[in-house]
N, C-alpha and C positions, 0 to 999 in steps of 0.2 A: 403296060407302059405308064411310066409315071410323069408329072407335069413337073417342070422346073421349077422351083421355086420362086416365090413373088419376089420381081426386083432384081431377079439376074440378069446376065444376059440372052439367055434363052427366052426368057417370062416376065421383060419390061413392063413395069408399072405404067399406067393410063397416063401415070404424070410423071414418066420420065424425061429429064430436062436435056440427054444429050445432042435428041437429033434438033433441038433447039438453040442453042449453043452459035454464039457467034465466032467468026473462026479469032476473032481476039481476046473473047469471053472467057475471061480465068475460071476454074472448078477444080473442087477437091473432092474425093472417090475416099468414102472410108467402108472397107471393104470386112467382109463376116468375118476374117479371120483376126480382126482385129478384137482383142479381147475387152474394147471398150465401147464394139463398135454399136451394137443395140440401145445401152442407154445413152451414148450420147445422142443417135436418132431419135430415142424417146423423148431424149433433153427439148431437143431442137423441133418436135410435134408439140410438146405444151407449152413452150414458149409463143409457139406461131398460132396455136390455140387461144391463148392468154390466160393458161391454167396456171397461174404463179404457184400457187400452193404445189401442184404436181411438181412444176418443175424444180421447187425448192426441194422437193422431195427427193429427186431424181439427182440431181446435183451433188447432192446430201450422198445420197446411195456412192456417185461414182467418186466424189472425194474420201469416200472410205476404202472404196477399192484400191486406190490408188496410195493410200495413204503411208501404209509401211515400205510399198517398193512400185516405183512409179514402172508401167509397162517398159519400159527406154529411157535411154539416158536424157535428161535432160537437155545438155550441150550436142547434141546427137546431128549431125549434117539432113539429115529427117526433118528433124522440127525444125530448123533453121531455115530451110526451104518450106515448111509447112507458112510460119510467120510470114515471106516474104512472099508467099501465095494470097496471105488475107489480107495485105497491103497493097497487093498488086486489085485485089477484088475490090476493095474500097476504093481506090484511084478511078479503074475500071467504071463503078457505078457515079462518081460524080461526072468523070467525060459522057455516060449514059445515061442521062435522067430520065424516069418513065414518063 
């Protein structure tokens, strides 16, 4: 028998934030199949690290990936709600100050 993978649903991480989640608490899920979904997780560990170097590094990496043909269309009803997701997060943490 094999173990789920760290981070699924089967084999939540120690710090997984959903059963924490307020029922008005906006969140965004970027999921394995997403072909950009590892380094922008890495992005977002050296950032919260303060590895600026890494992260420039990392950055660097997925702006080349991306570079000749973006995963999605840009103008894509996706991203449009993606943005209006991290507006709503932002709104969100100034009504909720820690």
């Amino acid at each position: 028998m094999t173990t789920a993978p760290l981070g699924s649903k089967a084999n939540p991480s120690k710090h997984d934030c959903l059963p924490d989640l307020a029922d008005d608490e906006p969140y965004f899920v970027i999921r394995a199949d997403d072909p950009l979904a590892n380094a922008l997780v890495e992005l977002h560990a050296y950032i919260g690290a303060g590895q600026a170097g890494a992260a420039h590094n990392k950055l660097a990496e997925i702006m080349e990936l991306t570079r000749e043909q973006p995963p999605r269309p840009a103008g894509s009803p996706k991203y449009r709600e993606t943005f209006a997701i991290s507006l709503s997060m932002e709104a969100w943490r100034g009504q909720n100050p820690k």
